[in-house]
N, C-alpha and C positions, 0 to 999 in steps of 0.2 A: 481625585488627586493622584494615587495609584497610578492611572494612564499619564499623567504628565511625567512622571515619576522615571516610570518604566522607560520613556519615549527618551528622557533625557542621558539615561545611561546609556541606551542603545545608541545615542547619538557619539555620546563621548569614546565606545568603542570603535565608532567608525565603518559600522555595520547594521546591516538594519536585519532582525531575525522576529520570526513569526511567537507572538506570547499571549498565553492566557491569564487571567486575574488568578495570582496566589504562584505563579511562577516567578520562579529568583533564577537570574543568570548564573554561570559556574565561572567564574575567572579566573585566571591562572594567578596565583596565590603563593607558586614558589615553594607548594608543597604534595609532595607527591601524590596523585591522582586526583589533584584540583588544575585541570587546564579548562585552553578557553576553548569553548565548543563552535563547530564547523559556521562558515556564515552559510545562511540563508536565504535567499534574495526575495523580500515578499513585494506584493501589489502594494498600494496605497488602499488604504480602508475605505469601504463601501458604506457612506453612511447617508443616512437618507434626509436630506435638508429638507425643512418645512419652511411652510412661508407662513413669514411673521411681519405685524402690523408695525407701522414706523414712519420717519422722515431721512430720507437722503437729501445731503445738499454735495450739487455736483460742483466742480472745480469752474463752472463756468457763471457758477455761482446762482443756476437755477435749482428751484426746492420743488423735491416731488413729495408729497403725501399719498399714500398709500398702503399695498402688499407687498413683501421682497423677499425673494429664495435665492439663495446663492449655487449656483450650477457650475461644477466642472466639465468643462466643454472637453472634447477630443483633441483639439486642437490645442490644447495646454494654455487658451487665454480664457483666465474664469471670470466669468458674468455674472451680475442681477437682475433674473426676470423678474417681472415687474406690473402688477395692475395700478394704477394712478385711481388717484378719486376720482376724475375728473372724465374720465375715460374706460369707466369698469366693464367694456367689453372687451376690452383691446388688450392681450398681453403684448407687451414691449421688453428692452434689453437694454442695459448699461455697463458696457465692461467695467474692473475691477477699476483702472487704475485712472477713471474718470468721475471714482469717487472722493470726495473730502472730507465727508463725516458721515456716518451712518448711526440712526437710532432706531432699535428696534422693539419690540416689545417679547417677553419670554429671559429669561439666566441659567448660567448652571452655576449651582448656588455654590461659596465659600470660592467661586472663582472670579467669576465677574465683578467688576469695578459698583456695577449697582444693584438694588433688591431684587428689582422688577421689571431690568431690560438692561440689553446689552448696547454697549457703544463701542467705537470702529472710529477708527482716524488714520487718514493718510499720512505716513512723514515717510517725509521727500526725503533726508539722506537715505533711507533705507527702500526706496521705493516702491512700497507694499501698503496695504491696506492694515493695521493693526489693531486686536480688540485689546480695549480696556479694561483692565486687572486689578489694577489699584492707583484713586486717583489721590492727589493731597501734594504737598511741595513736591515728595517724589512718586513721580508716575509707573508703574510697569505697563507695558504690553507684551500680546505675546502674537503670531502668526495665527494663531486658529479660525475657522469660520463658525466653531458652532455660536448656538444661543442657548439652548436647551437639547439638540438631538442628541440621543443616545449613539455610543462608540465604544468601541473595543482599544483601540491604541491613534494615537497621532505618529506621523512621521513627518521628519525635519523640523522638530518644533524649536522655535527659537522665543528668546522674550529681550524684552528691551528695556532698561530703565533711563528714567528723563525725567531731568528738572531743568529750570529759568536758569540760564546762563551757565549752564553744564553742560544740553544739548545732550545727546541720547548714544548710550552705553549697550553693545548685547552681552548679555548676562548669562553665565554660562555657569559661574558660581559664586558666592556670598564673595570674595574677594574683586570680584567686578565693580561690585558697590560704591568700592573705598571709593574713587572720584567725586561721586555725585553726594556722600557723606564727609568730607576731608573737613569740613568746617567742624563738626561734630564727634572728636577722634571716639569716646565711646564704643562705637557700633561697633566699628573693626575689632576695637581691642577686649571688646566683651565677644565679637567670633572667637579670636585668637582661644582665650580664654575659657570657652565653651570647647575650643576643637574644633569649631564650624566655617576656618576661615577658607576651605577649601571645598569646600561642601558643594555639591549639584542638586541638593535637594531643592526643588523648588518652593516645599510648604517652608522651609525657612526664607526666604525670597520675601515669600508673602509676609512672614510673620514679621522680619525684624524692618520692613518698609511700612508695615503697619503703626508700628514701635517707635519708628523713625517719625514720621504724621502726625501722629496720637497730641492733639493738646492736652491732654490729661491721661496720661496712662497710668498714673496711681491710682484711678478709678478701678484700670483692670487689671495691676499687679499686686495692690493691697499689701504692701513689700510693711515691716515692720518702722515702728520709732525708731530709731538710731541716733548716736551720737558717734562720732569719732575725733578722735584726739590723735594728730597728727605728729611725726617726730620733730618735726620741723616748730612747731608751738602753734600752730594753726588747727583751730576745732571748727568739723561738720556736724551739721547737727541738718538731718530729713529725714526720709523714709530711705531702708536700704533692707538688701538681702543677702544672707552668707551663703555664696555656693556649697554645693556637699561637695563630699570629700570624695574622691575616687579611690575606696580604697584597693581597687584589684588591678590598677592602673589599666582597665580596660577602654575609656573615654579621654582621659585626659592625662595630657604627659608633662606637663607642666608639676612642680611640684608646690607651686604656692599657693598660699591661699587667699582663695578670691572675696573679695565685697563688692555688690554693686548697689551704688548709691544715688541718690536724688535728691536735692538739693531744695526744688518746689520749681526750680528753673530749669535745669538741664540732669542731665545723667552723668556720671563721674565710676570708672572701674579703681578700685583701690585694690595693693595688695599687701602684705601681712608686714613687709619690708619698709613701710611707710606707716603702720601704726602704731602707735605707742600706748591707748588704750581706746575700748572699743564695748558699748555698751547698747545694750539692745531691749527695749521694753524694760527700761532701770535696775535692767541686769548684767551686771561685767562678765565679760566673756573673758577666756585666757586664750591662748597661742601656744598651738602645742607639736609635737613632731611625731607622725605615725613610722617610725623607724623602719617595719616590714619593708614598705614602698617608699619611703623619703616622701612623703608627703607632708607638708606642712597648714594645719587645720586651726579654725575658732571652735571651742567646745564652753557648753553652759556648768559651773559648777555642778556637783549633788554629791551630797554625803550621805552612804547608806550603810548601817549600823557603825556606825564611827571612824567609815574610812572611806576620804575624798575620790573622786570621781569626776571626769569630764564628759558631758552628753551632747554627742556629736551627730552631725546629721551626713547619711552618706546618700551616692548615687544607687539606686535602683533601676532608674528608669531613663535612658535616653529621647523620648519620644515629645520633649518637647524642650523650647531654647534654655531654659533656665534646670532641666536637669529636675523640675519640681514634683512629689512626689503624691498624686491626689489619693493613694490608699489611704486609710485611715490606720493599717492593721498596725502601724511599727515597724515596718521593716527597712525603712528610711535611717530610725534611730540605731544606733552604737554606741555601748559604753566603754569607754578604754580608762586606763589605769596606770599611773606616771611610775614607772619602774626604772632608779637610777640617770634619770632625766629625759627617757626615752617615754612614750605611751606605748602600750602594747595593750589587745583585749586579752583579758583576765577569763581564768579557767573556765569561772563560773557566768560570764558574760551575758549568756541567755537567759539567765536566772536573772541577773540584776537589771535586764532589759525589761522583763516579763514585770518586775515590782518597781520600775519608773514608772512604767505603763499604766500602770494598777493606781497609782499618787494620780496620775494626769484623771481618769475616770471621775467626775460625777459622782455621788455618795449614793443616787439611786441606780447604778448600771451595774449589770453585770460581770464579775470578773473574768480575766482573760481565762480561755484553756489552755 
């Protein structure tokens, strides 16, 4: 994922320069001795296609069954050589743009559209052969040829989203989307929400088209009970989850706080401006203000030796959409402390983290150090 990564920042710069796995570009940052570094003009990658077992069906609407390797010719028109069944002494040739579906057998896995072979479609607005990335109401492609070869970087990578009666988008960041999502406002407004709405990362691409598809994604979000009680006098009651709090305002600039919820039919982003009371696993949460940053948070009760306590969940970890934090250790958790109507964390904060901690444990585990 890395090389699509890499390939799509170098594109957005407008320059293509030579990179190795675990190098980060230097971009001018607007602060002294971060500029942008000189362009480079490199080759197109050397990568060595294999031939893989498959069906093409041509535009002419004849089906080969056979071998098919994809070759970059000299001449800049790239071809599929080719053994047919039917003919396994004879290599043969099919230019690219004389294909209309290709299947082959071999993936590179968490990319391709299927387990154990890759697919290829021709669309005509865009007029190139395109592999399939993720298939479901919304489709991606991207330009690539591989199936399995091993590579160092791609250049000019592009990808493409497409659905039934939206017709196909190039996707360049999560805000590309919105078209082909406009019926389902959610997705944007949980980017927005996230910070993701401008985003070129391609694994969120994949993740929240995933998200998008998913007939059951409470299978794979396992988001909490929830009720919510609305100001308006309208009560939700699904599954939901409380974003954490950003408290060093490093991800998110927004100061609200976020719910995102599920209904058992769709997805719904609520924010703190719109709740009137908010209960989680038949526990009330309150609403509170991190004054430092102006952030406004949901935090769980706790009273420890006779003086109340909000237990709040913050950002650690940006590395995945929802902000969610798979350490086990705590460091997710924050205790803050209502001083004058403000929360602030309290002197002793570590300490009282460290003996939440210790409540949550198991009576045969060992305690923290």
């Amino acid at each position: 994922m890395y090389r699509i990564i890499l390939t799509l920042l170098l594109a957005s710069l407008g320059t293509l320069v030579m990179a190795q796995p675990g190098a980060r570009p230097n971009y001018d940052l607007g602060i002294p001795g971060a500029t942008k570094p000189r362009s480079v003009t490199t080759k197109k990658p050397k990568i060595k296609f294999q031939n893989h077992q498959g069906k093409m069906l041509l535009k002419t609407d004849l089906i080969i069954n056979g071998t098919f390797k994809y070759i970059e010719s000299k001449s800049n028109v790239p071809y599929f050589q080719f053994i047919d069944q039917e003919y396994p002494d004879k290599k043969k040739q099919v230019n690219l743009s004389m294909v209309e579906h290709l299947i082959v057998e071999g993936t590179e896995r968490g990319i391709s559209a299927r387990i154990d072979s890759t697919e290829f479609q021709w669309i005509d607005d865009f007029k190139d052969l395109y592999r399939k990335v993720r298939q479901g109401e919304i489709k991606l492609f991207d330009n690539s040829r591989i199936v399995n070869e091993e590579y160092e970087f791609l250049t000019d990578y592009i990808m493409l989203g497409g659905r039934d009666g939206f017709g196909y988008k190039v996707v360049n960041k999560i805000s590309d989307l919105s078209q082909l999502m406009e019926d389902r406002p959610y997705f944007m407004m949980s980017a927005k929400a996230t910070n993701r709405y401008k985003t070129r990362d391609p694994r969120i691409f994949l993740y929240l088209v995933d998200l998008f598809n998913d007939p059951d994604p409470l299978k794979v979000l396992k988001w909490e009970d929830m009720k919510i009680v609305l100001n308006n006098g309208k009560t939700l009651r699904g599954k939901g989850y409380i974003q954490p709090m950003d408290m060093r305002n490093e991800y998110i600039e927004s100061s609200n706080a976020f719910i995102h919820f599920h209904d058992g039919r769709d997805f719904k982003l609520v924010n703190h401006h719109e709740v009137d009371e908010l209960i989680v696993d038949g526990e009330t949460y309150e609403e509170g203000l991190y004054s430092v940053t102006n952030k406004n948070f949901y935090g769980m009760p706790w009273t420890y030796e006779g003086s109340p306590y909000l237990v709040v969940k913050r950002i650690v970890t940006n590395k995945n959409y929802f902000f969610r934090s798979f350490d086990n250790s705590g460091q997710d958790v924050v205790i803050l402390q209502n001083v004058a109507g403000n929360y602030i964390r309290p002197v002793k904060e570590l300490e009282l983290r460290k003996a939440y901690l210790e409540q949550l444990m198991p009576a045969n585990a060992e305690p923290m150090e």
